[in-house]
Biotite code that builds the C-alpha atoms (Angstrom):
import biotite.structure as struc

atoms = struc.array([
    struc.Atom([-128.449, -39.047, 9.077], chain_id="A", res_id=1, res_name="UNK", atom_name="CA", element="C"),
    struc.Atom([-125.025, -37.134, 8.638], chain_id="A", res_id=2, res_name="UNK", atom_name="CA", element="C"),
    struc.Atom([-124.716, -33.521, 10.047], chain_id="A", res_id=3, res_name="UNK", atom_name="CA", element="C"),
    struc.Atom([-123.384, -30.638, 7.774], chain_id="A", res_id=4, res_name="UNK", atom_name="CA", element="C"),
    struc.Atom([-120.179, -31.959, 9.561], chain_id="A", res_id=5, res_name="UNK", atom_name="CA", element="C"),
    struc.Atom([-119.478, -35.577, 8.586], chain_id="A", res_id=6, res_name="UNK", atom_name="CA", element="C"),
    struc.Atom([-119.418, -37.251, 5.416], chain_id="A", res_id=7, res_name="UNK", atom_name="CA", element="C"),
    struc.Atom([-119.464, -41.029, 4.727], chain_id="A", res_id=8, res_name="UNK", atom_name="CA", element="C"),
    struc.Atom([-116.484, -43.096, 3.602], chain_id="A", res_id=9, res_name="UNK", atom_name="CA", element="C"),
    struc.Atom([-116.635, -46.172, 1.848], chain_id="A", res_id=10, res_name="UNK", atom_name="CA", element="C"),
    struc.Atom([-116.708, -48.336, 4.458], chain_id="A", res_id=11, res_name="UNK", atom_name="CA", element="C"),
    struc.Atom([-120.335, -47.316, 6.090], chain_id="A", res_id=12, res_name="UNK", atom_name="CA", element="C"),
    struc.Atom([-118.831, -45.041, 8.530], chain_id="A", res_id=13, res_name="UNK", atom_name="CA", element="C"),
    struc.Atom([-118.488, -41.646, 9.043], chain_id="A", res_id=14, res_name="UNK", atom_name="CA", element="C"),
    struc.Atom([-115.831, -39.123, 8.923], chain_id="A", res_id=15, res_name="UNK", atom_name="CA", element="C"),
    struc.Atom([-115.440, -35.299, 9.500], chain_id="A", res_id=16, res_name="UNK", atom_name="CA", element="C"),
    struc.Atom([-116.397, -33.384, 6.626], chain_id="A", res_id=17, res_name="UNK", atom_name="CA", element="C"),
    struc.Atom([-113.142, -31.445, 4.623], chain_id="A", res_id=18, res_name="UNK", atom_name="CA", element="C"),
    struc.Atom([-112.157, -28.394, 5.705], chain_id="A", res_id=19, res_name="UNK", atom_name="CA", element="C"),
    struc.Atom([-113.078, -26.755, 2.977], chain_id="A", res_id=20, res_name="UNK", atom_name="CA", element="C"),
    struc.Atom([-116.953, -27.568, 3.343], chain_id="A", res_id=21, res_name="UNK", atom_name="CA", element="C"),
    struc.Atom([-116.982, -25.401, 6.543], chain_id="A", res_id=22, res_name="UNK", atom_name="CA", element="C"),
    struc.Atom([-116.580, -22.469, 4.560], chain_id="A", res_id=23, res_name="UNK", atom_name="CA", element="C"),
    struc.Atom([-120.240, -22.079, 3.068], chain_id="A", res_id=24, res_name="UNK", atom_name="CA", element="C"),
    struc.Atom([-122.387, -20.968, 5.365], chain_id="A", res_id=25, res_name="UNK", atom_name="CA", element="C"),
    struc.Atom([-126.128, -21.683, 5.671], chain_id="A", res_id=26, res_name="UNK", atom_name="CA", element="C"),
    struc.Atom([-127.672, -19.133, 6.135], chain_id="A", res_id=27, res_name="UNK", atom_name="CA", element="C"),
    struc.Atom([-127.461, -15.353, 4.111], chain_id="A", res_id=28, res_name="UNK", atom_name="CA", element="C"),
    struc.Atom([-128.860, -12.135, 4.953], chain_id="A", res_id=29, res_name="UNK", atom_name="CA", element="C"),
    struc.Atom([-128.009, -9.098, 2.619], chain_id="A", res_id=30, res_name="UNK", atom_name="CA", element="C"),
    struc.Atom([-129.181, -5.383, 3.166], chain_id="A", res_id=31, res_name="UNK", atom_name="CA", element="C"),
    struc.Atom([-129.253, -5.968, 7.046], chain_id="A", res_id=32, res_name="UNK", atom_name="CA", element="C"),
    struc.Atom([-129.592, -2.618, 9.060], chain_id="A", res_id=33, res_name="UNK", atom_name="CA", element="C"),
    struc.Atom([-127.651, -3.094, 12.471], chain_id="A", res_id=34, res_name="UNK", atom_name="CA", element="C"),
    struc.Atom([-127.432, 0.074, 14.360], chain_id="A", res_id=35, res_name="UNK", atom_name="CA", element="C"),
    struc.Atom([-124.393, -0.998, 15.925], chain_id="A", res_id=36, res_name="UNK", atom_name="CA", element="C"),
    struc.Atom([-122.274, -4.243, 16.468], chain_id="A", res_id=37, res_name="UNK", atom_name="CA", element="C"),
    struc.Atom([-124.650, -5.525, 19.670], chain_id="A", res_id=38, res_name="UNK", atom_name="CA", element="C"),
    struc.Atom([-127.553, -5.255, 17.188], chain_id="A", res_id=39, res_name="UNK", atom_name="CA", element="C"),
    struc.Atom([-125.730, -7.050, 14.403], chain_id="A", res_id=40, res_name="UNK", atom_name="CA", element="C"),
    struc.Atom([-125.452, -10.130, 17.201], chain_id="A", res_id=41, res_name="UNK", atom_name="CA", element="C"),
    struc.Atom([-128.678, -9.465, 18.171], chain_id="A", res_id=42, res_name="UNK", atom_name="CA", element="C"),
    struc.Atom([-130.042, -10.116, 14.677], chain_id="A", res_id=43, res_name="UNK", atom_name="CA", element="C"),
    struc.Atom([-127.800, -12.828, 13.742], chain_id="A", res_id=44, res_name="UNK", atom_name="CA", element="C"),
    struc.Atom([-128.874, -14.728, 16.908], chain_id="A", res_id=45, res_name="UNK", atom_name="CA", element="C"),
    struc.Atom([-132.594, -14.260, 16.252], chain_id="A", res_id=46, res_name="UNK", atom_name="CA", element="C"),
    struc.Atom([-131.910, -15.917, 12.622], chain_id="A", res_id=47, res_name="UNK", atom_name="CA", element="C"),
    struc.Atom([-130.303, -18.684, 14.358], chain_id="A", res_id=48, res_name="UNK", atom_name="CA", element="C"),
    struc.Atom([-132.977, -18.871, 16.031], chain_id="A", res_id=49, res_name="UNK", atom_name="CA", element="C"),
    struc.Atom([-135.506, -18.580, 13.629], chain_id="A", res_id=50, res_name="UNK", atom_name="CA", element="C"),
    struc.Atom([-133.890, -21.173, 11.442], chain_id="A", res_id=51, res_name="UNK", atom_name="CA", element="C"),
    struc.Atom([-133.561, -23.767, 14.296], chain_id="A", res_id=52, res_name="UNK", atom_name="CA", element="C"),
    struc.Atom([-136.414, -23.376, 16.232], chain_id="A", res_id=53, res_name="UNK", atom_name="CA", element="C"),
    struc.Atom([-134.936, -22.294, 19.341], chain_id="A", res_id=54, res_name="UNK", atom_name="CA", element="C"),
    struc.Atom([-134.301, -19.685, 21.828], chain_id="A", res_id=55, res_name="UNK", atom_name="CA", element="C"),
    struc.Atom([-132.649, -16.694, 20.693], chain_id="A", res_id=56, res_name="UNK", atom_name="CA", element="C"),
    struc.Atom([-131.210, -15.054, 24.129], chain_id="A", res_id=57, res_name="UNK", atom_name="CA", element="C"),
    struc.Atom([-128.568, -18.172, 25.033], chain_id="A", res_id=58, res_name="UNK", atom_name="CA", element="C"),
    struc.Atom([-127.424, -17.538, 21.339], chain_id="A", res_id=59, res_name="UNK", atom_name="CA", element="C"),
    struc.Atom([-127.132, -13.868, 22.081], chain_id="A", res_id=60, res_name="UNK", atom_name="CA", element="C"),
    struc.Atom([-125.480, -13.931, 25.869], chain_id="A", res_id=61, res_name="UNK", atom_name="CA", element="C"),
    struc.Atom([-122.517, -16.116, 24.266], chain_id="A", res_id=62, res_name="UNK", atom_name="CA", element="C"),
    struc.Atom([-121.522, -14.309, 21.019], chain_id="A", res_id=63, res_name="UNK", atom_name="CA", element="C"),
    struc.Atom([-121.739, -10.357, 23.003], chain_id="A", res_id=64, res_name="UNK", atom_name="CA", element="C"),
    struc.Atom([-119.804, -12.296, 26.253], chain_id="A", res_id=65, res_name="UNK", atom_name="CA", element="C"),
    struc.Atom([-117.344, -13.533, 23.327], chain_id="A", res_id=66, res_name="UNK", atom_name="CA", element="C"),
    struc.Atom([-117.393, -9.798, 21.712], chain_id="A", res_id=67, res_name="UNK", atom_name="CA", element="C"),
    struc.Atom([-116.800, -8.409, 25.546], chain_id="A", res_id=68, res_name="UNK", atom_name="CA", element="C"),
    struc.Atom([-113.770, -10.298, 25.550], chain_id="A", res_id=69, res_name="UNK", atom_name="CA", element="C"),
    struc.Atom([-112.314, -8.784, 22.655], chain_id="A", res_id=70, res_name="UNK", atom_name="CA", element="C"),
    struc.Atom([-113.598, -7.704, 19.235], chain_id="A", res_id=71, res_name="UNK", atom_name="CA", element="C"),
    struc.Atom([-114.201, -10.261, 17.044], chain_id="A", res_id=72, res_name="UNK", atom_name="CA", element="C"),
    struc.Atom([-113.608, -7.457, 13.653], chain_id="A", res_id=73, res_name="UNK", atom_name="CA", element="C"),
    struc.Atom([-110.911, -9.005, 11.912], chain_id="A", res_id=74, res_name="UNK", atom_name="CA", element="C"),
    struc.Atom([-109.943, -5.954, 9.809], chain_id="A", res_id=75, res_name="UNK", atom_name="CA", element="C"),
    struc.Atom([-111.042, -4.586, 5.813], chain_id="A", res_id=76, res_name="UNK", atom_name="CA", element="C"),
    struc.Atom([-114.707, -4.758, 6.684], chain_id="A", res_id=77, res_name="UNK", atom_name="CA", element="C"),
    struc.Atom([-114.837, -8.362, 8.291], chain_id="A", res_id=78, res_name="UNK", atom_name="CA", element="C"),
    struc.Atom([-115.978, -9.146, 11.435], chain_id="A", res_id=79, res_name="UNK", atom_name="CA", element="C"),
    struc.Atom([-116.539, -13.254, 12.534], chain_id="A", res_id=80, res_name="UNK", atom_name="CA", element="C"),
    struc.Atom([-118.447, -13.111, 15.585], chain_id="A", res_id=81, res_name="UNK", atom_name="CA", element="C"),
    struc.Atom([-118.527, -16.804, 17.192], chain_id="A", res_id=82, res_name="UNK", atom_name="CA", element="C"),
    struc.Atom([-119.569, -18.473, 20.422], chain_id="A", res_id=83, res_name="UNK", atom_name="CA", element="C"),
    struc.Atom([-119.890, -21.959, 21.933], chain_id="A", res_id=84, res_name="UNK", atom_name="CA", element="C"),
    struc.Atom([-123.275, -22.777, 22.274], chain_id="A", res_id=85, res_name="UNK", atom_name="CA", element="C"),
    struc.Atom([-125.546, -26.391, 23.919], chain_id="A", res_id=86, res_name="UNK", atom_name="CA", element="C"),
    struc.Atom([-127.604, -27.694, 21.934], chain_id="A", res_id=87, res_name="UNK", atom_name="CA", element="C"),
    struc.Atom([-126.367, -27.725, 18.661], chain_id="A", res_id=88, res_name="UNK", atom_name="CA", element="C"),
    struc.Atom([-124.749, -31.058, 17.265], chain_id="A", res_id=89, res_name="UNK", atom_name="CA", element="C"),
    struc.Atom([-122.485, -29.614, 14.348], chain_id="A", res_id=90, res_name="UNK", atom_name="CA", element="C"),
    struc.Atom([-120.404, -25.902, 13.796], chain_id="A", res_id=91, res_name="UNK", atom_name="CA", element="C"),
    struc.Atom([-123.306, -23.519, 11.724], chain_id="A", res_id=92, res_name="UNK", atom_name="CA", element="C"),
    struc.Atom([-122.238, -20.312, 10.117], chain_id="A", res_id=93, res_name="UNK", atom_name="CA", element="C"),
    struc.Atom([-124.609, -17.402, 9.137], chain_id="A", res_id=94, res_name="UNK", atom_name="CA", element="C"),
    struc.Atom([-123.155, -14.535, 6.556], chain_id="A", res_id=95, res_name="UNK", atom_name="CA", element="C"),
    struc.Atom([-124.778, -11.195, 7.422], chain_id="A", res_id=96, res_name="UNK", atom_name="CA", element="C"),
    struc.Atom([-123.907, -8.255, 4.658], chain_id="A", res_id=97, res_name="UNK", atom_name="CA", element="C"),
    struc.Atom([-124.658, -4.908, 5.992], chain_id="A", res_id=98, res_name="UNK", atom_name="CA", element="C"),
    struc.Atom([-126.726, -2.143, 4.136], chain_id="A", res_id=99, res_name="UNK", atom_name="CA", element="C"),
    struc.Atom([-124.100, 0.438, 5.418], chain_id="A", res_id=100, res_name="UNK", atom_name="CA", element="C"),
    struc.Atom([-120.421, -0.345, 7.641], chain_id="A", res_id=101, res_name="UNK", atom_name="CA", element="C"),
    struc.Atom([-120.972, -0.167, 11.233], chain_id="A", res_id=102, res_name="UNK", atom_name="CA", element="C"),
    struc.Atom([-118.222, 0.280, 14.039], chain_id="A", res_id=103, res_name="UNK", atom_name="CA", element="C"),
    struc.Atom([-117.335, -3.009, 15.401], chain_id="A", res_id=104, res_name="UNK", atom_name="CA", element="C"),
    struc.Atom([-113.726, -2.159, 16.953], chain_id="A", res_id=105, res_name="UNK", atom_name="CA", element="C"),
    struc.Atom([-111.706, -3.960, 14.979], chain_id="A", res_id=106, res_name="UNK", atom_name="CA", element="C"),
    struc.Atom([-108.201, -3.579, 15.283], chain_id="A", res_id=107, res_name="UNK", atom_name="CA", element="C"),
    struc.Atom([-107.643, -1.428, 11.507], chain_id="A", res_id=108, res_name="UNK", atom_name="CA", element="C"),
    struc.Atom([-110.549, 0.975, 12.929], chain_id="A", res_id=109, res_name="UNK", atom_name="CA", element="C"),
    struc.Atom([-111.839, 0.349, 9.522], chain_id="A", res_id=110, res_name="UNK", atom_name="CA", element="C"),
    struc.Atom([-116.381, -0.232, 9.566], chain_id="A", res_id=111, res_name="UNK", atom_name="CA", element="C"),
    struc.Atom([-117.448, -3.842, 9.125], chain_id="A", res_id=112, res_name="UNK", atom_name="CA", element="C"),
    struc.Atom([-119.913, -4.536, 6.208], chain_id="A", res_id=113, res_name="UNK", atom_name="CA", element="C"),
    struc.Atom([-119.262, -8.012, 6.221], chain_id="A", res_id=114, res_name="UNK", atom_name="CA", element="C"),
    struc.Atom([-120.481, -10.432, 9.493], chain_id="A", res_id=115, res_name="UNK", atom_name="CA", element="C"),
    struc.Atom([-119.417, -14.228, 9.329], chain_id="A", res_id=116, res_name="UNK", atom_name="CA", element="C"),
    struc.Atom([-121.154, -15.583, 12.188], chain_id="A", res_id=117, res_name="UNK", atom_name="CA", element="C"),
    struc.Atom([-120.110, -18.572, 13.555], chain_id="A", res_id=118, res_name="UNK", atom_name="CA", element="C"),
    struc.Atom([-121.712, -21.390, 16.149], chain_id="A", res_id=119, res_name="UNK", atom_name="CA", element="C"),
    struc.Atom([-119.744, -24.240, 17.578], chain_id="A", res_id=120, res_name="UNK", atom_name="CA", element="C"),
    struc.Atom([-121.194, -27.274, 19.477], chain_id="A", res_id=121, res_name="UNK", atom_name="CA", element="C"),
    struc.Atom([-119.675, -26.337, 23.304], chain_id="A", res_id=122, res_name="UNK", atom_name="CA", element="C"),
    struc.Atom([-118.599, -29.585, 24.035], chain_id="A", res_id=123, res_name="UNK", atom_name="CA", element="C"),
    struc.Atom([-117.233, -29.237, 20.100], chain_id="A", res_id=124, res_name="UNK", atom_name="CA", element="C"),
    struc.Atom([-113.636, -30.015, 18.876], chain_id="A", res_id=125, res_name="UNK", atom_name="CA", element="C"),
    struc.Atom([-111.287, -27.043, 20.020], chain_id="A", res_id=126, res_name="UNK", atom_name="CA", element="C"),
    struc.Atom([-109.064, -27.565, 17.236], chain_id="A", res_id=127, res_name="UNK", atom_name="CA", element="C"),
    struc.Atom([-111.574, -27.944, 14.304], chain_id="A", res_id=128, res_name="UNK", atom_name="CA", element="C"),
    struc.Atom([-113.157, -24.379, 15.933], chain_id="A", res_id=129, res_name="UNK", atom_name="CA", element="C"),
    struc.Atom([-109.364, -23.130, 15.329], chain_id="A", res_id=130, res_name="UNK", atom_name="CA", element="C"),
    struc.Atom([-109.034, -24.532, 11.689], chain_id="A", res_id=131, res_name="UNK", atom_name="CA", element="C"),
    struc.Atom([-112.669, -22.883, 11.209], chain_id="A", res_id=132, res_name="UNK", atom_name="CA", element="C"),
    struc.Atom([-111.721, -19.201, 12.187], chain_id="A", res_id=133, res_name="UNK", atom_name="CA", element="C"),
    struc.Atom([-108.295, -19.530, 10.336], chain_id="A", res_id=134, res_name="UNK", atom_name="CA", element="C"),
    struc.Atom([-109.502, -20.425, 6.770], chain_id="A", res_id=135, res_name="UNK", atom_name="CA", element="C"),
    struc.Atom([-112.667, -17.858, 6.830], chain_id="A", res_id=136, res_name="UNK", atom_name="CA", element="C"),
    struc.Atom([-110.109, -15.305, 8.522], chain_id="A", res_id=137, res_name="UNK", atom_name="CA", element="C"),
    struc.Atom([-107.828, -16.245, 5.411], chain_id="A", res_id=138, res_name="UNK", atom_name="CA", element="C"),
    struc.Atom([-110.245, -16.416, 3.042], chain_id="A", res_id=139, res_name="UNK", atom_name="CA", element="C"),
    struc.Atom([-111.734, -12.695, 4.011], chain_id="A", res_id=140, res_name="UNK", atom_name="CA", element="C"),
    struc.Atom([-107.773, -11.233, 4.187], chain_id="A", res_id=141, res_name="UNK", atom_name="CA", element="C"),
    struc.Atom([-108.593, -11.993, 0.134], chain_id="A", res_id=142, res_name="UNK", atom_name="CA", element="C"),
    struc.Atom([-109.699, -8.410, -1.712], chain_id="A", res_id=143, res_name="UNK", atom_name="CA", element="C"),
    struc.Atom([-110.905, -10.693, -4.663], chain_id="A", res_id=144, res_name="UNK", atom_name="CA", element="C"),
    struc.Atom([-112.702, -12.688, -2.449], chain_id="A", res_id=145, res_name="UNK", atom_name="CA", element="C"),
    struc.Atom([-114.180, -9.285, -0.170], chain_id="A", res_id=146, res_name="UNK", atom_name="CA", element="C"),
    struc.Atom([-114.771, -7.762, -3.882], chain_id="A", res_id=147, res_name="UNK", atom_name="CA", element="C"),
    struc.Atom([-117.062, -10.670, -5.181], chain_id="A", res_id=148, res_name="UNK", atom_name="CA", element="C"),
    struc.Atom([-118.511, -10.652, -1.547], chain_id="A", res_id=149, res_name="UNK", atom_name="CA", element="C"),
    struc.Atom([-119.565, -6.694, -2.153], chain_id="A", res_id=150, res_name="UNK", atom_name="CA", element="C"),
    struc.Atom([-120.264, -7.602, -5.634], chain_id="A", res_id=151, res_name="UNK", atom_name="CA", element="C"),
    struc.Atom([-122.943, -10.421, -5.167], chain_id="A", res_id=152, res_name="UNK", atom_name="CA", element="C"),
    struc.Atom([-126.553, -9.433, -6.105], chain_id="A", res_id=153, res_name="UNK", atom_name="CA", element="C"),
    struc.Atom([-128.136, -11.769, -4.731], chain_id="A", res_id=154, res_name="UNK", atom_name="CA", element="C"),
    struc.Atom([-128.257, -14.931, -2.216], chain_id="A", res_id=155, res_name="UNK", atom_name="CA", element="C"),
    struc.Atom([-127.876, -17.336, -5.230], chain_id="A", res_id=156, res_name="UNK", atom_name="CA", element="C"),
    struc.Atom([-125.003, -15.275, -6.732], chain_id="A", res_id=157, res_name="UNK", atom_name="CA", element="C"),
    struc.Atom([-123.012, -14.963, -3.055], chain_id="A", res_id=158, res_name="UNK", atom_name="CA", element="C"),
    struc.Atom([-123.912, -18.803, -2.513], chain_id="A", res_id=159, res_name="UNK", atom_name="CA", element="C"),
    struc.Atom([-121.792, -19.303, -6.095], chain_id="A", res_id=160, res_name="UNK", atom_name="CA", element="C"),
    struc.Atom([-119.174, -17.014, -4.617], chain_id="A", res_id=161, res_name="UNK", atom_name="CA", element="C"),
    struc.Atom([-118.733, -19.020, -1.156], chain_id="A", res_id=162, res_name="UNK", atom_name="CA", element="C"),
    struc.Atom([-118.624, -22.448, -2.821], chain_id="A", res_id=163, res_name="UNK", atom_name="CA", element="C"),
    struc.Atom([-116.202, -21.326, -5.560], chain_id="A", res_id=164, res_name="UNK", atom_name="CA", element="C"),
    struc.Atom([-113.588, -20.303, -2.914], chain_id="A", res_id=165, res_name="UNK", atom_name="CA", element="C"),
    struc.Atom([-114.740, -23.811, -0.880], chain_id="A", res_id=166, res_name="UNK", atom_name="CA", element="C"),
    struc.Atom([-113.746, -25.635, -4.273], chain_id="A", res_id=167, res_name="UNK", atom_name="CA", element="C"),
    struc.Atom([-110.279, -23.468, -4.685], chain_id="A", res_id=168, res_name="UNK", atom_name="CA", element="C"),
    struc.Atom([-109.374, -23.882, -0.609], chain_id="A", res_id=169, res_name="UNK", atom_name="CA", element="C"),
    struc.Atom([-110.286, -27.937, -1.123], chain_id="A", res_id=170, res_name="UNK", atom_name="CA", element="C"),
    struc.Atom([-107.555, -28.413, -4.265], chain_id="A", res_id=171, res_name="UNK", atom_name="CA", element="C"),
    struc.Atom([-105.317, -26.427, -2.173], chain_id="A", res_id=172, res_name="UNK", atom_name="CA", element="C"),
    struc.Atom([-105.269, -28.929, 1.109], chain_id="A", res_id=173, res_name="UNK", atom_name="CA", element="C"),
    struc.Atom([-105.559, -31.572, -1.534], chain_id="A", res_id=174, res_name="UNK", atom_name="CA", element="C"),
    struc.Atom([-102.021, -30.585, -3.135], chain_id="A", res_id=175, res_name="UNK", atom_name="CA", element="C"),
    struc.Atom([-100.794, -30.375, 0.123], chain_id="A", res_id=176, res_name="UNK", atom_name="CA", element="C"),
])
């Protein structure tokens, strides 16, 4: 079976998955109600959790120690928590959109609204984690993008949003 990771090429084997797939995360939670950034990672490692069947504290303990070392807000409303974390075969992401902004020191002061979380295997590819943060960094510095984010109503309709900028990022690596 192929993780969310690989894809297979025509010869039988495998291959890392585009860039451009790593952008849709699988998991969505909209109307969350942190009380402050430590609760945000709180929640978004008990839906980890929750979706994988396993312990929620590990999960925790790495994405606040990553937080501790500096803040992981990005700036306009964004913050992309992420951690290294056993057990896990393949990078996961979880999208968290906030009921109201919450303080998450990023470095324009500005409240976050929007939480990319992100899990990488920690024995994982150091340079494919890099690639990871740069295109949903890149993709969030994108007020369009951030507007249709705001904008969705619903899962399905933020799923659509997510894929369409997936689609527009692949055409983009493929014309380079």
């Amino acid at each position: 079976m192929l993780t969310a990771m690989e894809t297979a090429s025509g010869d039988g084997n495998t291959r890392p998955a585009p860039p451009a797939t790593w952008l849709e995360p699988e998991g969505i939670l909209l109307d969350v109600e942190p009380r402050d950034r430590r609760h945000a990672l709180e929640l978004a490692a008990q839906e980890f959790a929750r979706s994988r069947g396993v312990d929620s504290g590990p999960i925790f303990r790495a994405l606040w120690r990553r937080e501790l070392v500096g803040s992981t807000g990005i700036g306009r409303g964004v913050a992309i928590p992420h951690a290294r974390i056993d057990g896990i075969d393949h990078p996961i992401m979880l999208f968290m959109r906030t009921k109201w902004p919450i303080h998450f020191e990023s470095p324009d002061s500005k409240d976050v609204n929007h939480i990319l979380t992100i899990l990488v295997p920690a024995d994982g590819d150091a340079d494919e984690h890099l690639q990871r943060l740069a295109l949903v960094a890149e993709m969030f510095m994108d007020g369009g993008f951030r507007s249709r984010v705001a904008g969705a109503l619903d899962e399905t309709v933020l799923r659509t949003v997510f894929a369409d900028r997936a689609r527009d990022v692949a055409r983009r690596l493929s014309d380079s």
